[in-house]
C-alpha positions as CSV (number, residue, x, y, z in Angstrom):
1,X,84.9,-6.2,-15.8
2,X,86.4,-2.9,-14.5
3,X,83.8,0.0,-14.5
4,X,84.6,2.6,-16.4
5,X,85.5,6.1,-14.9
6,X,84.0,9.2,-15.6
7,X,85.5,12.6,-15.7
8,X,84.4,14.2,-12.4
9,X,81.7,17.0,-12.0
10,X,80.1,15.5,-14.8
11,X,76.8,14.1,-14.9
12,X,76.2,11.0,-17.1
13,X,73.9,12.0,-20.0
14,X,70.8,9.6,-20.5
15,X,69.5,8.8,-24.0
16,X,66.0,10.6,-24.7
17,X,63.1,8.2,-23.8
18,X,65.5,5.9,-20.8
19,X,63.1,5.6,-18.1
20,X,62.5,8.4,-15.8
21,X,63.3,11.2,-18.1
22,X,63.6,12.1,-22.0
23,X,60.6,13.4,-23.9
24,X,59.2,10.1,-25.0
25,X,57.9,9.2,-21.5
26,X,56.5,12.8,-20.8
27,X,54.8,12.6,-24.5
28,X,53.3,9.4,-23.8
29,X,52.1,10.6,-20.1
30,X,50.4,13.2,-21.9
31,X,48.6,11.3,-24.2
32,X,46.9,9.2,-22.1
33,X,44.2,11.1,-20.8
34,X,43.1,12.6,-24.8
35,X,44.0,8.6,-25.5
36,X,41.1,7.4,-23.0
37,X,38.7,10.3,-23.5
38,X,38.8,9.2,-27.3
39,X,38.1,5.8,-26.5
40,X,34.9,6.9,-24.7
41,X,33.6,8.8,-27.0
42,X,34.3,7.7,-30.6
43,X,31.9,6.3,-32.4
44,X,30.9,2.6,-31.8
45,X,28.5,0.0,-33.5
46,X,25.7,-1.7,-32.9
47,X,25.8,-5.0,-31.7
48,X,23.8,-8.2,-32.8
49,X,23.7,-11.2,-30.9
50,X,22.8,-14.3,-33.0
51,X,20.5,-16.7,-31.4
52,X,18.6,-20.4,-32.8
53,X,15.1,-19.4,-33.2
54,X,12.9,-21.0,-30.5
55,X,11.9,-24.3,-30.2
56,X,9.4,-24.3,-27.0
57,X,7.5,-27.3,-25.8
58,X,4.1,-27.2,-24.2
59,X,4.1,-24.9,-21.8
60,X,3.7,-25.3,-17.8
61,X,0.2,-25.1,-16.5
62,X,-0.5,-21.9,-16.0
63,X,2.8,-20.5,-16.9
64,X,2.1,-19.4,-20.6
65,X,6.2,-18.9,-22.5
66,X,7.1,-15.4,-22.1
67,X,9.2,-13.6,-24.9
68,X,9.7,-9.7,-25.9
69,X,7.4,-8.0,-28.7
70,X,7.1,-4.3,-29.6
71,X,8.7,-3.3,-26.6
72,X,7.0,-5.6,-24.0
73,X,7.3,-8.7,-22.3
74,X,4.4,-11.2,-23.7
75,X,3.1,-14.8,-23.5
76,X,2.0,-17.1,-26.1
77,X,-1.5,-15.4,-26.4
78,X,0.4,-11.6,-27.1
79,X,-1.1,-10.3,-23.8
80,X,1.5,-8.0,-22.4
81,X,2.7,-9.3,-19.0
82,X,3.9,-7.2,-15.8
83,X,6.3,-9.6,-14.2
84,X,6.3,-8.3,-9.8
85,X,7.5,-9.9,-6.6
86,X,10.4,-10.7,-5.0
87,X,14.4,-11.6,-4.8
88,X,15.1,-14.4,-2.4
89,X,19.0,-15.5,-1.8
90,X,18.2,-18.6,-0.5
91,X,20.0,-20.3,-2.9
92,X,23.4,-18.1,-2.1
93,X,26.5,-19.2,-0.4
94,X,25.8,-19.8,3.4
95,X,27.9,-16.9,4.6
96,X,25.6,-14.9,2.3
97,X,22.0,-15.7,2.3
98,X,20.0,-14.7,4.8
99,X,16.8,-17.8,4.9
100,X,15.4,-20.8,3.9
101,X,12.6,-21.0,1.2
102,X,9.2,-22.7,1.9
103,X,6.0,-24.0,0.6
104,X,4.6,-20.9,2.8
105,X,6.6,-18.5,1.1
106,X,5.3,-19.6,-2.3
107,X,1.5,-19.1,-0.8
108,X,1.9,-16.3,0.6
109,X,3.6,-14.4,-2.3
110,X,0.7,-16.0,-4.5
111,X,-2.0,-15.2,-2.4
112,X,-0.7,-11.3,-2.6
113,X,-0.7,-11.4,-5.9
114,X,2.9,-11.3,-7.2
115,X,4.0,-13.6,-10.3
116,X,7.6,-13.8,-10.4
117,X,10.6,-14.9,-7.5
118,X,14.0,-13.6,-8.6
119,X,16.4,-16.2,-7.7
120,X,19.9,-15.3,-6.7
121,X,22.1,-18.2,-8.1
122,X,25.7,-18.5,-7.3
123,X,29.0,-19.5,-10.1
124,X,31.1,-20.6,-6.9
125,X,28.6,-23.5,-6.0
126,X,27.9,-24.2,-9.7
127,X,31.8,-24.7,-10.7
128,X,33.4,-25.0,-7.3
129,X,36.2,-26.5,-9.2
130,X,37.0,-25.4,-12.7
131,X,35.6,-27.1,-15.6
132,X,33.4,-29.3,-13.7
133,X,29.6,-28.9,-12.8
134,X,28.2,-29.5,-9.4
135,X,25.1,-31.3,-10.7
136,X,24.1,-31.8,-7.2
137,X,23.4,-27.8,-6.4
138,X,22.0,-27.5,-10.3
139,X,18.8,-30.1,-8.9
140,X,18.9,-27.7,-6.0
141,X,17.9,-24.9,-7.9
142,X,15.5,-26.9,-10.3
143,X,13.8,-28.4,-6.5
144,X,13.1,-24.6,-5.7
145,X,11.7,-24.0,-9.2
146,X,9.5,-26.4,-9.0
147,X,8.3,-25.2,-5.7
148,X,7.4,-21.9,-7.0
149,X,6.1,-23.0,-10.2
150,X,4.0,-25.1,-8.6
151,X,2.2,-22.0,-7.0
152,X,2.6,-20.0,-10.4
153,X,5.1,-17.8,-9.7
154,X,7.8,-17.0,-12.6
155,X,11.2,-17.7,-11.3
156,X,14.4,-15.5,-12.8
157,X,17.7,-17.0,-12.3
158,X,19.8,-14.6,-11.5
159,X,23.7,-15.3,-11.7
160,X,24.9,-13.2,-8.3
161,X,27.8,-11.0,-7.7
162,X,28.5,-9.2,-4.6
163,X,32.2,-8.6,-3.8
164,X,33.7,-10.5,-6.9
165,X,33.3,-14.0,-4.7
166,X,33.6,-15.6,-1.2
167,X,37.0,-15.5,-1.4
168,X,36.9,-12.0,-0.7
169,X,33.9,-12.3,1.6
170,X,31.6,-11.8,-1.1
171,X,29.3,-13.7,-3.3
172,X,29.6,-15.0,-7.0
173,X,33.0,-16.2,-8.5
174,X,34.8,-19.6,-7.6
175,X,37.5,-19.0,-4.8
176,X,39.3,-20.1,-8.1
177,X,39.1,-17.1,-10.1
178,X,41.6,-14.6,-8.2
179,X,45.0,-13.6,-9.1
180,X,48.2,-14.4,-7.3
181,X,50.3,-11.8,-5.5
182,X,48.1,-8.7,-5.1
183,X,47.4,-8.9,-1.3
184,X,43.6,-8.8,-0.5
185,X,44.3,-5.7,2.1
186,X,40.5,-4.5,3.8
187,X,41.9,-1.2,5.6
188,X,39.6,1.5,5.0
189,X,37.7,2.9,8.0
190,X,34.4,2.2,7.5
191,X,33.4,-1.6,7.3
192,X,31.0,-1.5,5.3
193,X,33.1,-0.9,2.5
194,X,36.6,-2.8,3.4
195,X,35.5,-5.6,0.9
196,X,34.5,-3.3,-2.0
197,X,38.1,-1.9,-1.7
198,X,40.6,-4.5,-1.3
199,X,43.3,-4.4,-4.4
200,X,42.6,-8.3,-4.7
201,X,38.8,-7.7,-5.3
202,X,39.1,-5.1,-8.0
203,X,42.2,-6.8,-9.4
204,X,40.1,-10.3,-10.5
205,X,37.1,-8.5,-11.1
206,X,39.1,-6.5,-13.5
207,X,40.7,-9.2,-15.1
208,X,37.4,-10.6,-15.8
209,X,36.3,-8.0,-17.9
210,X,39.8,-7.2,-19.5
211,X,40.4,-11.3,-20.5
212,X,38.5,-14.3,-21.8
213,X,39.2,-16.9,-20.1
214,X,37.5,-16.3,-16.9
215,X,34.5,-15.2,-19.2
216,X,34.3,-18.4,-20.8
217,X,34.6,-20.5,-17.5
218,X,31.3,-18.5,-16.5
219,X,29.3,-18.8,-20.0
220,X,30.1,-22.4,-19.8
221,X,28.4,-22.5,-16.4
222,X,25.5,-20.6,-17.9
223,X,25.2,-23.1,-20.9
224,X,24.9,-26.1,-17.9
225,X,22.0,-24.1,-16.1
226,X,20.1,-23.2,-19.8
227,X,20.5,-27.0,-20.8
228,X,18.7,-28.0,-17.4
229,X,15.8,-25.7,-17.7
230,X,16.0,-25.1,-21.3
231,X,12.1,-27.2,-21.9
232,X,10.6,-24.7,-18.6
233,X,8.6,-22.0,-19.6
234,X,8.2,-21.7,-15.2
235,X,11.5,-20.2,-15.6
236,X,11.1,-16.1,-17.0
237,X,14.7,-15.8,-18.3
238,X,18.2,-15.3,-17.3
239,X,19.5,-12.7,-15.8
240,X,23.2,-12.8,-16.9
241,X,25.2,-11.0,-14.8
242,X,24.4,-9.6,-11.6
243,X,25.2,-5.4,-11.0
244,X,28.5,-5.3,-13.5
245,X,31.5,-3.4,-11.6
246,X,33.0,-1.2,-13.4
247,X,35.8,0.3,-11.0
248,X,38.7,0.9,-11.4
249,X,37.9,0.9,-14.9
250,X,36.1,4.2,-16.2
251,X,32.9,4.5,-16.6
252,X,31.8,4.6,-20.9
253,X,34.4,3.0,-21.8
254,X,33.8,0.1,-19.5
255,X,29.7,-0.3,-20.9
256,X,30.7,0.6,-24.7
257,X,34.1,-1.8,-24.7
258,X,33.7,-4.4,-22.2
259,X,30.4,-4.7,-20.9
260,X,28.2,-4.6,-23.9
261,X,30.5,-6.9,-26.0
262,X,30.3,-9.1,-22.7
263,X,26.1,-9.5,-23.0
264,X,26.5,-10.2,-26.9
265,X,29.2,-12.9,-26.5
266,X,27.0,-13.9,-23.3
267,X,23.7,-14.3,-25.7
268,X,25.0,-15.9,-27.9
269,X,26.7,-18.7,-25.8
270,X,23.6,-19.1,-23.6
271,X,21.2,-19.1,-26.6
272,X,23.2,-22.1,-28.1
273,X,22.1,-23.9,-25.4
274,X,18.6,-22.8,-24.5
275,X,17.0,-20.2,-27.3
276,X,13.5,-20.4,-25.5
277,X,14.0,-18.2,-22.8
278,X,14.4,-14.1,-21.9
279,X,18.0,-13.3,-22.0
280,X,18.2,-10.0,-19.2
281,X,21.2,-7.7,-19.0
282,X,21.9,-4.9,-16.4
283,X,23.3,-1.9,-16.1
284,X,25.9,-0.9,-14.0
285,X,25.1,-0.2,-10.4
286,X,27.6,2.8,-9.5
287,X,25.2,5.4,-7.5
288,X,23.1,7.3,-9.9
289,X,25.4,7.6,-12.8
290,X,23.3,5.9,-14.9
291,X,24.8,3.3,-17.6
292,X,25.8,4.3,-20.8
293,X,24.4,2.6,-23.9
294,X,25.6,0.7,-26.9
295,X,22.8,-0.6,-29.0
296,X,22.2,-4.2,-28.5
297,X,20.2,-6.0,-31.3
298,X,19.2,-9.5,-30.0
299,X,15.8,-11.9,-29.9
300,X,13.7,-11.9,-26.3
301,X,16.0,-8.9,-24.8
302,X,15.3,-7.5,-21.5
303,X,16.9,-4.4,-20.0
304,X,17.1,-4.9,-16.1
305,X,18.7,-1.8,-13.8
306,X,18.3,-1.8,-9.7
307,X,16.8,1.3,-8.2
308,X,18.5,2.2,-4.6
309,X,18.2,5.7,-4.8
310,X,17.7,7.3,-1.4
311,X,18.1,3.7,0.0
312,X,21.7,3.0,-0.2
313,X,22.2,5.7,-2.8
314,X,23.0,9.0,-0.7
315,X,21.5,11.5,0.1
316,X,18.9,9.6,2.3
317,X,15.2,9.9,1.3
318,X,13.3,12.1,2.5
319,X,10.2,12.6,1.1
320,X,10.9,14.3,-2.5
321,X,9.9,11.8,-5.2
322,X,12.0,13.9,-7.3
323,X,15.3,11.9,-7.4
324,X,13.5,8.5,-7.4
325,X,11.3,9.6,-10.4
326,X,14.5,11.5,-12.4
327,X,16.1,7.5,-11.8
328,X,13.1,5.8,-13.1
329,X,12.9,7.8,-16.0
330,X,16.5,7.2,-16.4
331,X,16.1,3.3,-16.3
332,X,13.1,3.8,-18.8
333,X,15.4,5.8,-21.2
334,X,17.9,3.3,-21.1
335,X,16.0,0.2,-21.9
336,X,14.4,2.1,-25.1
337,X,17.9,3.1,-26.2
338,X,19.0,-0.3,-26.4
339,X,16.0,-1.4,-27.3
340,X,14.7,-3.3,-25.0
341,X,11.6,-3.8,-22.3
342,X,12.9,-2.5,-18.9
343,X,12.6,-4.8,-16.0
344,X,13.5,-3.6,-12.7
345,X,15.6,-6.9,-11.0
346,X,16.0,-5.2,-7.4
347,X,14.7,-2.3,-5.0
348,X,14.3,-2.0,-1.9
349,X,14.9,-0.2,1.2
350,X,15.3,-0.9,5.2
351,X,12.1,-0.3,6.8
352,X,13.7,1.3,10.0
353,X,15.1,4.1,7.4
354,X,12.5,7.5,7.8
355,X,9.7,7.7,5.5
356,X,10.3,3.5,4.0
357,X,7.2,3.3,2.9
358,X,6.7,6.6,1.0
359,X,10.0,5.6,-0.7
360,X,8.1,2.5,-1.8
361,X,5.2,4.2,-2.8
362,X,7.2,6.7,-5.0
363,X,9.2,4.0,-6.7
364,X,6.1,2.0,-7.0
365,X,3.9,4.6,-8.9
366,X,6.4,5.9,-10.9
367,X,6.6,2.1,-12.6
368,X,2.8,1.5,-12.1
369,X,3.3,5.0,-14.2
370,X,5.0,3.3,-16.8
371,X,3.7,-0.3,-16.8
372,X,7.0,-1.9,-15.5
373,X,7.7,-4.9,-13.8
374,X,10.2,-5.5,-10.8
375,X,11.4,-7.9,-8.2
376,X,11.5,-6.4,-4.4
377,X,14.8,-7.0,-2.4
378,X,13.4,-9.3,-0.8
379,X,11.0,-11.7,0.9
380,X,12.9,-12.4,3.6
381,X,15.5,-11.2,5.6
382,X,16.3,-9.8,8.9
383,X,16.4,-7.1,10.1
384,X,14.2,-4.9,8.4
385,X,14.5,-5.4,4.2
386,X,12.2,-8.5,4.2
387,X,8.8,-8.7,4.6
388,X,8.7,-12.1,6.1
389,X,11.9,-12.2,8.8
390,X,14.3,-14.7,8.4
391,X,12.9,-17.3,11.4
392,X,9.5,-16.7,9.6
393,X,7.4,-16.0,12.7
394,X,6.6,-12.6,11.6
395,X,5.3,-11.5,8.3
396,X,5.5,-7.1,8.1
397,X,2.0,-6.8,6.5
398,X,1.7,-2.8,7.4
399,X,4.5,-2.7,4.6
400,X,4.0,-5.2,2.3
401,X,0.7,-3.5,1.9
402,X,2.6,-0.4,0.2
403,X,4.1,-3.6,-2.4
404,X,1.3,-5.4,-2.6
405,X,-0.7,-3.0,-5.1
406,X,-3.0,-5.1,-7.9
407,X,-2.2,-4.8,-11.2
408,X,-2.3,-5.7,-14.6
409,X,-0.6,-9.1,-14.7
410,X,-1.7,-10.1,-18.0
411,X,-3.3,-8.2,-20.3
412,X,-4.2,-7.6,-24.3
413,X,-3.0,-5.1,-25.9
414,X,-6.0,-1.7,-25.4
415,X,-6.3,-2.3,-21.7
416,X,-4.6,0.3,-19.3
417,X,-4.6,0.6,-15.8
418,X,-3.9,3.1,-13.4
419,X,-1.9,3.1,-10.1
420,X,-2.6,0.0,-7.8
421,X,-3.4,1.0,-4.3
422,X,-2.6,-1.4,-2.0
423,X,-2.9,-0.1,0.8
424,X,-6.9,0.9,0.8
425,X,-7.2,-1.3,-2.2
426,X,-8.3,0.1,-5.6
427,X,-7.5,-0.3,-9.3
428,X,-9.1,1.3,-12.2
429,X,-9.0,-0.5,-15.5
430,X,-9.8,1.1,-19.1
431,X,-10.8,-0.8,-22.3
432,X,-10.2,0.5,-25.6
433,X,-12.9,-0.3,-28.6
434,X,-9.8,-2.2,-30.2
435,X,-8.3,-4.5,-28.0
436,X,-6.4,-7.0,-28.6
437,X,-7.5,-10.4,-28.1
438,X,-7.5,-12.7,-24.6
439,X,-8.6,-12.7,-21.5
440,X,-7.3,-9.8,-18.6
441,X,-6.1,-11.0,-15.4
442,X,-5.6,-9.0,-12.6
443,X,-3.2,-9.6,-9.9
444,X,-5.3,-9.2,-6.6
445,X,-3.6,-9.2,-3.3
446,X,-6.3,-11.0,-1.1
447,X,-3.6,-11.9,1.4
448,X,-3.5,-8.2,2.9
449,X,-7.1,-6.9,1.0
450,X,-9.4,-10.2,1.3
451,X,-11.5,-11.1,-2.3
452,X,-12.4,-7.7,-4.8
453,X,-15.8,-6.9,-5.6
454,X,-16.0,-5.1,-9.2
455,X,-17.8,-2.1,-10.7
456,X,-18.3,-0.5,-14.3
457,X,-19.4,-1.8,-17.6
458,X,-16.5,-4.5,-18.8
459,X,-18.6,-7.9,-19.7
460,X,-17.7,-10.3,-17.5
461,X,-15.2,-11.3,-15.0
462,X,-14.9,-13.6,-12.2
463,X,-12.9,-14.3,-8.9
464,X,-10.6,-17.0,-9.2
465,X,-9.5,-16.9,-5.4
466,X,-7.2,-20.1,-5.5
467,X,-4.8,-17.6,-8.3
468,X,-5.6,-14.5,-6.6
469,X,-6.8,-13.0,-10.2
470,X,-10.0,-11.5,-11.0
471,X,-10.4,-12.6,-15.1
472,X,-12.5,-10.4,-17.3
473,X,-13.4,-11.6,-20.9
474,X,-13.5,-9.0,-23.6
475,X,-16.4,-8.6,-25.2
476,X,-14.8,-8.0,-29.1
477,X,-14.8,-4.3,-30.6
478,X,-16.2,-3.2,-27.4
479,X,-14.6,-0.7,-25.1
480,X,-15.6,-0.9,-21.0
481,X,-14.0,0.3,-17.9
482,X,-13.7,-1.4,-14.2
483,X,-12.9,-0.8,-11.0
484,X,-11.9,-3.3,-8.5
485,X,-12.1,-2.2,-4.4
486,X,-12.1,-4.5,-1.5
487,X,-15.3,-6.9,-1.2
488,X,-15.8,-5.6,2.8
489,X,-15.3,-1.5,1.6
């Protein structure tokens, strides 16, 4: 075909809106910033996440069913129950956990009183190859269930992301889930966060949130785990989705478009399967942002956020409580906005950082404060963020005395405690005329403090040293108060 000639010293005219110029492209440029800043703040709903009512079988010894009421976490009898202890990654990809789990583990974390092991579980072992279940790690994880139940400890399964998956280095999604052609390129200086900014990464964890497939790949592996342990009342809940990423997408309109429709589609697919258990959903983990809200209406809810502030959350600690309270208040505001009882899943800190332990006793207080539970990152590890190293020749007890605090682990409603003081050993504990009915129990860490000896004018109560709980029974529409120190102080 000849080409047809042009007069010269003229330019060819382009049609309004071809690519490159013309007003169309400019007017659309423009509108995309009002476009997304709509999006984020226009008015949303309220969600609802339909759920089979419970059908629960007899429970575990000693490991009463747990589901939400008024606000709290409770058991069968209503008592409200604080839910502390400790993540262990045990059950993680090789290249990312850090030890082995053992029957002196369990002990010891029952022994300092603590009632609850978040486990760490991992959807690239669970579904190594898509649409098939590796039944083989599923008995894994019920094996190290049993092992803590057995000590009564509370176990969380936790489904872990780190990275998007091990294909990137990271932990979490089958080396299945990634997207062909965008080039997994680590270059930025500092190594510690090549991984969290390679295209690759963002580009399947974005596709996650943006499309469905992947999505239902991951609540069918959730619906495997809740058939397995669905009859367990051992197991707390489920913790859905571990610290949601949320770059490059922006921050609102990730939470109120993607992430919260996420958890209700997430509900409602894991409590098809298994309707007996806490379902727990997190907030984004992006500094100190905080995570933006959209009301979530659903049975046995529990709102779970980390707190690293001043740990890995610049600027380092340093001794003000004041950004670590401001978080915690911030967690606590969250969870009641959704509605929902806030469970912290992680904190933690490296004990080598300056002033660890004050960090701990900050964070600590401030949810002794507000009667909140919370799972310590973690039991073991080396160097320096477990308390037990990861050989398990050494056991940090001058820190795990600022974690091990007693406290309230179960409790009817009318009894209040103050702050636990683990470290010289004293909890006081107030009665109201109008208690609730039940027994209190109160977690005791003998392992660092040795047995309690009790003062004031509560009724009875007695040393059960194999549970590490001192039990008091109520006398009914009387009020009392006790204090619990160290036997030898």
């Amino acid at each position: 075909m000849l080409r047809r000639l042009r007069p010269r010293g003229r330019r060819p005219q382009r049609r309004a809106g071809e690519r490159g110029r013309g007003p169309v492209t400019w007017v659309a440029l423009l509108c995309v910033p009002p476009a997304a800043l709509l999006a984020a703040y226009i008015p949303v709903s309220a969600l609802t996440a339909r759920v089979p009512p419970a059908d629960r079988p007899a429970a575990r010894t000693g490991l009463p069913w747990l589901h939400t009421e008024s606000g709290r976490i409770v058991d069968e009898q209503g008592r409200t129950v604080l839910l502390r202890g400790f993540n262990s990654d045990t059950l993680l990809e090789s290249q990312n956990r850090h030890a082995d789990l053992d029957e002196r583990d369990a002990e010891l974390m029952q022994q300092s009183g603590f009632d609850v092991v978040r486990l760490p579980i991992a959807w690239s072992l669970l579904e190594p190859e898509r649409g098939s279940i590796d039944r083989g790690y599923l008995e894994r994880i019920a094996a190290t269930v049993d092992l803590l139940n057995a000590h009564r400890l509370y176990v969380v399964l936790s489904m872990h992301f780190l990275d998007w998956g091990p294909r990137f280095g990271g932990s979490g999604a089958p080396t299945w889930a990634a997207l062909p052609v965008v080039p997994d390129l680590q270059w930025w200086p500092w190594e510690s966060w090549r991984k969290h900014l390679s295209p690759a990464m963002n580009a399947a964890t974005t596709y996650f949130w943006l499309s469905p497939d992947w999505q239902a790949s991951l609540l069918d592996t959730w619906r495997a785990v809740a058939t397995r342990f669905r009859d367990n009342s051992g197991v707390a809940g489920f913790d859905l989705y571990n610290e949601p990423h949320l770059l490059p997408l922006p921050p609102r309109i990730f939470e109120l478009h993607f992430m919260w429709p996420f958890y209700q589609h997430a509900v409602e697919a894991v409590g098809a399967a298994d309707p007996n258990h806490l379902f727990i959903v997190q907030g984004t983990f992006f500094g100190n942002v905080g995570t933006t809200v959209r009301s979530l209406q659903a049975p046995d809810l529990v709102y779970s956020s980390h707190l690293y502030t001043g740990a890995l959350v610049p600027p380092a600690f340093d001794g003000d409580r004041g950004p670590v309270t401001d978080r915690v208040e911030g967690q606590a505001a969250e969870a009641a906005a959704l509605p929902a009882p806030l469970w912290v899943g992680e904190l933690g800190i490296d004990h080598r950082q300056g002033q660890a332990a004050e960090w701990a006793d900050a964070a600590l207080d401030a949810y002794d404060d507000l009667g909140v539970g919370w799972a310590w990152w973690q039991w073991r590890e080396s160097p320096n963020w477990g308390v037990r190293d990861s050989s398990g020749g050494f056991i940090d007890v001058a820190y795990l005395r600022h974690l091990a605090r007693p406290y309230l682990a179960a409790a009817p409603a009318g009894v209040h405690a103050g702050r636990g003081d683990g470290v010289s050993g004293r909890l006081r504990v107030s009665v109201d005329a109008a208690h609730g009915a039940g027994d209190v129990e109160v977690a005791w860490p003998a392992q660092t403090l040795g047995p309690p000896q009790a003062a004031g004018d509560c009724a009875s109560g007695a040393w059960d040293a194999a549970r590490a709980r001192y039990v008091v029974a109520l006398a009914d529409g009387v009020g009392c108060s006790l204090e619990l120190i160290p036997l030898a102080g």
